[in-house]
C-alpha positions as CSV (number, residue, x, y, z in Angstrom):
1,X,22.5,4.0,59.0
2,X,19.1,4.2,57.3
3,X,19.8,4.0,53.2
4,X,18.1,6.4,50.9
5,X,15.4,5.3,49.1
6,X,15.6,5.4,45.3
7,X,13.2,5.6,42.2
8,X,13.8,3.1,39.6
9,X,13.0,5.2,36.5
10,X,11.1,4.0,33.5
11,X,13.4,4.2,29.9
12,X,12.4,2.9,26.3
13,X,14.5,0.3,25.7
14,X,16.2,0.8,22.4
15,X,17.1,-1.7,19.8
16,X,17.8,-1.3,15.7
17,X,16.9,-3.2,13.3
18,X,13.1,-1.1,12.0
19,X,12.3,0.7,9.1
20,X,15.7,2.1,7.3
21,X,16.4,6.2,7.2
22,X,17.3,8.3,4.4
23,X,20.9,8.2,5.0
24,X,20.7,4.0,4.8
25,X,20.6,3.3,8.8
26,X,18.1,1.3,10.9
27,X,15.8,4.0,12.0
28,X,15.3,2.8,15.8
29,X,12.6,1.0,17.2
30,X,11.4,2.0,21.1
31,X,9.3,-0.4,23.3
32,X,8.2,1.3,26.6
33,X,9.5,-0.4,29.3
34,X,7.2,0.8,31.5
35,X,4.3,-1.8,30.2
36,X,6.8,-4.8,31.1
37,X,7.4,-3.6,34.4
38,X,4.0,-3.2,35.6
39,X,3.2,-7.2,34.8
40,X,6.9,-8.0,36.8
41,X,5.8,-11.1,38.9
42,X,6.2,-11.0,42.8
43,X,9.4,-11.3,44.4
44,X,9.3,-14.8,46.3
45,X,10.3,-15.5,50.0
46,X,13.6,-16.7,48.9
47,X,16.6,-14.4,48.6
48,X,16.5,-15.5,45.3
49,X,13.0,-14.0,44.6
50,X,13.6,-10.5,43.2
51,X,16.8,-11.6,40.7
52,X,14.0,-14.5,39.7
53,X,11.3,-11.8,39.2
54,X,14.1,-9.8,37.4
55,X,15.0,-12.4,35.3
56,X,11.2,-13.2,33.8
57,X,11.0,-9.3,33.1
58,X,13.9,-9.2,31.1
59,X,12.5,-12.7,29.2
60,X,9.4,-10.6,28.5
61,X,10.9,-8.1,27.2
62,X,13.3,-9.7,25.4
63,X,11.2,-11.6,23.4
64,X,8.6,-8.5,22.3
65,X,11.8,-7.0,21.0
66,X,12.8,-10.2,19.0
67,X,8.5,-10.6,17.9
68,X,9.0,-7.0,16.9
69,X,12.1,-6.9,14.9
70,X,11.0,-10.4,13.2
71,X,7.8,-8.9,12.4
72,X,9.7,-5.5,11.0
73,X,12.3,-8.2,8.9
74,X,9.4,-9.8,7.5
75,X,7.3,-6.3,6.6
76,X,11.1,-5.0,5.1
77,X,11.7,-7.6,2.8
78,X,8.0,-8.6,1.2
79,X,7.8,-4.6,0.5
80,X,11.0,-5.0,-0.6
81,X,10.3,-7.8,-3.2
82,X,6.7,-6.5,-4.4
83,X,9.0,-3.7,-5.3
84,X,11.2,-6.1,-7.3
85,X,8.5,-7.8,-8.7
86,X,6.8,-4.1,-10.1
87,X,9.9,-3.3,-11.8
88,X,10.9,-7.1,-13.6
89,X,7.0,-7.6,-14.4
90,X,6.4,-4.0,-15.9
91,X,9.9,-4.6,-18.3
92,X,9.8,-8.5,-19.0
93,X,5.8,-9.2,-18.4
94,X,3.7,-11.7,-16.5
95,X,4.3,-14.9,-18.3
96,X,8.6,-14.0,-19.4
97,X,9.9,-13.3,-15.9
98,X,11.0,-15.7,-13.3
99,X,11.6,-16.3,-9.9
100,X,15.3,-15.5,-10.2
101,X,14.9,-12.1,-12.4
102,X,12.9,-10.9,-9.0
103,X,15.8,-12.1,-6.5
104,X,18.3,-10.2,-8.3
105,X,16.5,-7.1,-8.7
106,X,16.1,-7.5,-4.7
107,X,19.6,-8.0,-4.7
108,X,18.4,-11.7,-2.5
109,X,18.5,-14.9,-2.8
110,X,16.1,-17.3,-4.7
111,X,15.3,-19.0,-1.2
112,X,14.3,-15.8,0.2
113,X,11.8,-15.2,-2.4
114,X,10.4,-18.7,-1.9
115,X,10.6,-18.1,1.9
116,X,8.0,-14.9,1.7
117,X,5.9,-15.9,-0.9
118,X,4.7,-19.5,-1.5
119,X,4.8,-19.1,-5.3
120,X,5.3,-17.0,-8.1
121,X,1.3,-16.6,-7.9
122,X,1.1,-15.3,-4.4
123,X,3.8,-12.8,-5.1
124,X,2.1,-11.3,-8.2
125,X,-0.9,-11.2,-6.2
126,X,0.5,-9.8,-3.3
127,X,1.7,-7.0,-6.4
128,X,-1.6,-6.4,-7.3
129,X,-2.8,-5.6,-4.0
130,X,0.3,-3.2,-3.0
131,X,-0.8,-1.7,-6.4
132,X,-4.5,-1.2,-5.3
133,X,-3.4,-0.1,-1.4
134,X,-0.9,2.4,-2.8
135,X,-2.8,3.9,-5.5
136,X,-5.4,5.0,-3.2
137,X,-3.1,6.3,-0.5
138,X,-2.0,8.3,-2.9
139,X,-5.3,9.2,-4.4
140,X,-7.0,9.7,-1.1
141,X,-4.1,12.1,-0.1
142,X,-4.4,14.3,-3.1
143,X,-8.3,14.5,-2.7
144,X,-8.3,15.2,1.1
145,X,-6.8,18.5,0.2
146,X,-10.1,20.2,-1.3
147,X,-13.2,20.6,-0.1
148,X,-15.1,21.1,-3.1
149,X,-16.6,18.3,-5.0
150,X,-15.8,19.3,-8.2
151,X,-11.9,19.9,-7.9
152,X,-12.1,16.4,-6.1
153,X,-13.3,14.8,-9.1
154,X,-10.7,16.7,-11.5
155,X,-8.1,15.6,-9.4
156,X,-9.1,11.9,-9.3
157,X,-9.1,12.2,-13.6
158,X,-5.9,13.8,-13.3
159,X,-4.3,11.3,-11.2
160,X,-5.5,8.7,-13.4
161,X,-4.8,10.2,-16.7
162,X,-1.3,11.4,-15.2
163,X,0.2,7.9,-14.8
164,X,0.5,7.3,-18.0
165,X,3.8,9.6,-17.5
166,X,4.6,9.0,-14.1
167,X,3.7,5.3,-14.0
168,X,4.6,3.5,-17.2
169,X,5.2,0.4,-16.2
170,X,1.7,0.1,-14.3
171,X,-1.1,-0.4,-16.9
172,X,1.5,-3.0,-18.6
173,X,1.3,-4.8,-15.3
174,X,-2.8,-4.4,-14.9
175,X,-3.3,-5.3,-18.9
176,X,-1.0,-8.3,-18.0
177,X,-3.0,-9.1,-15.2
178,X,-6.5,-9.1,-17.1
179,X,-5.5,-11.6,-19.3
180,X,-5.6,-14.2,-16.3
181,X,-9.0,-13.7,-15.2
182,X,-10.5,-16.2,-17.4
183,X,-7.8,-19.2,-16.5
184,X,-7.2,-18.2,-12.7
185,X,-9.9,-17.9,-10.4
186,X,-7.7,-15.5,-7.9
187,X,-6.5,-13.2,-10.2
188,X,-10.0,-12.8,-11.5
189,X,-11.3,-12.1,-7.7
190,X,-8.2,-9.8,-7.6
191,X,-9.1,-7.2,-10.2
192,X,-12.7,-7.3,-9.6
193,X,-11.9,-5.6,-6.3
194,X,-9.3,-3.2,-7.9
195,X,-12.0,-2.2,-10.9
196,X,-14.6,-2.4,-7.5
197,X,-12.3,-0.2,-6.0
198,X,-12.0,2.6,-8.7
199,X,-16.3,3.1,-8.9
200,X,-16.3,3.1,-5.0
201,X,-13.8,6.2,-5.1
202,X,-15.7,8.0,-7.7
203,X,-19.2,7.0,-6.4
204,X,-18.0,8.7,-2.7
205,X,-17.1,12.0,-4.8
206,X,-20.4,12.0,-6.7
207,X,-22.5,11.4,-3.3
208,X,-20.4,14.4,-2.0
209,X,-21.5,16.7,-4.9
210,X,-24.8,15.5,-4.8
211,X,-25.7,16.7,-1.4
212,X,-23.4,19.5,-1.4
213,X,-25.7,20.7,-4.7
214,X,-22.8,20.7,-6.6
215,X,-23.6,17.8,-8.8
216,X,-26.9,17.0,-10.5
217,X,-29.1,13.8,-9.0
218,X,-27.8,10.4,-10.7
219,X,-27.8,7.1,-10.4
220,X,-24.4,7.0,-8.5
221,X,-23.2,3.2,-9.5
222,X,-23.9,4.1,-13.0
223,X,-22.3,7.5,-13.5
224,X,-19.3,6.0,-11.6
225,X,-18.9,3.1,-14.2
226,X,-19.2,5.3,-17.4
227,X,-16.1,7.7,-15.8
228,X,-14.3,4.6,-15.4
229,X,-15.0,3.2,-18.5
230,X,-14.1,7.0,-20.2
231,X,-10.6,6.9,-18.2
232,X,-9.3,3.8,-18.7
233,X,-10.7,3.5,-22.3
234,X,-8.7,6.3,-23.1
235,X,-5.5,5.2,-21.4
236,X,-5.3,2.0,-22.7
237,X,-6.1,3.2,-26.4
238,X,-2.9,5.3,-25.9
239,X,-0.9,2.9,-24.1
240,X,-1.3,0.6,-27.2
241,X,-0.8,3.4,-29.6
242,X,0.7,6.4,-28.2
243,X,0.6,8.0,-31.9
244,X,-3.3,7.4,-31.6
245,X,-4.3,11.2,-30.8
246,X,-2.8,14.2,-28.8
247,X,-2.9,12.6,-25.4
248,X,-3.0,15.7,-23.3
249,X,-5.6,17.2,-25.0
250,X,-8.0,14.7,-25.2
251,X,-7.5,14.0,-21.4
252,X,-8.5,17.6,-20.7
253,X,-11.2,17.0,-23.4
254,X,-12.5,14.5,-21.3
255,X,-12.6,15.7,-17.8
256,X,-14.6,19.0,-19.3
257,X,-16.6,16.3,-20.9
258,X,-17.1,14.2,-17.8
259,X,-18.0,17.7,-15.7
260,X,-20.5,18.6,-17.7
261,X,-22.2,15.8,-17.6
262,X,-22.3,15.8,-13.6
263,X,-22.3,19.5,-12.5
264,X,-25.6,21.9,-12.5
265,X,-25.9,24.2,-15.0
């Protein structure tokens, strides 16, 4: 009696251990099993040949899921340190904290910190750069929403001028940082890409305007580095002395300020 043939179907193969949900669980993590099973290896003449064969596809696949998860792990708990590290550094500063402030903030051990970052160097610079990455996401998503030039650049001011009250702890970090940029070569390196960073963003807003006839022909690099200069100058005057001057008013001072010195009249 002739069996029926039957279709092996494809399934992702499930396993937990990714990024965590909202409710505190490992959000899972799907590989498709489909890729493994197209690079099985033939079935040898042996009766033994197909459970071999099966045996090196489940290897295979086994040990993407491990790569995976590790890879996940390692992703999870330096985001979860840099985290740490933006909280101790912004309350207890760059040269008061130590190693051991950051692991129990984490809520790890000391060994784990050492484990992920070599010192306490690499982790602060690993810091800065989260900083940087993050603050243009979030920058970058704001501006994507408009179309016009001019509402791009009052919401890259805004954004700035607005972490004064969102952010606290950040300019006490990036002050912190500039004070190292004459004794340590990568730190120095470090903020000359953030500050490179800040002009680059301004300077693609400014081209926009320019050839949408928005803005008025400038010399782009330099326009970019006065704004800068305007915005930070501003927030760290009132970060030192918040009694200084009316902070929101001067902010809106200067984004009319910085408009009319870039739009068409």
């Amino acid at each position: 009696m002739r069996r029926c043939a039957t279709t092996r179907t494809t399934r992702p193969v499930h396993v937990t251990g990714g990024p965590r949900k909202a409710n505190g669980r490992s959000a899972p993590i799907f590989f498709p099993a489909r890729a493994f099973w197209s690079r099985r290896p033939e079935a040898g003449r042996g009766s033994d040949g197909p459970r071999r064969a099966e045996g090196s596809y489940q290897n295979g696949v086994t040990a993407v899921m491990n790569e995976r998860t590790k890879s996940d792990i390692i992703n999870l708990r330096r985001s979860q340190l840099t985290r740490a590290a933006y909280k101790v550094v912004g309350q207890k500063g760059y040269y008061d904290f130590t190693i051991r402030d950051i692991a129990r903030e984490a809520g790890l051990s000391t060994g784990l910190v050492h484990y992920y970052f070599k010192n306490k160097e690499d982790l602060l610079l690993n810091l800065l750069k989260e900083i940087n990455t993050n603050m243009t996401i979030i920058l970058n998503r704001a501006i994507s929403k408009s179309d016009d030039p001019r509402e791009k650049l009052n919401i890259f001011m805004k954004q700035d001028f607005d972490l004064v009250n969102n952010e606290k702890d950040y300019f006490y970090i990036v002050i912190d940082f500039w004070t190292q940029v004459n004794k340590n070569e990568r730190m120095k390196r470090a903020n000359i890409k953030l500050f490179k960073s800040y002009r680059d963003e301004i300077g693609k807003i400014l081209k926009e305007g320019i050839a949408a006839g928005a803005f008025v022909k400038m010399d782009i690099n330099y326009t970019a580095a006065v704004i800068i200069s305007i915005i930070q100058g501003m927030i760290i005057q009132y970060v030192i002395d918040n009694n200084a001057f009316e902070y929101e008013d001067y902010t809106k001072k200067v984004m009319k300020h910085v408009n009319d010195l870039v739009s068409k009249k």
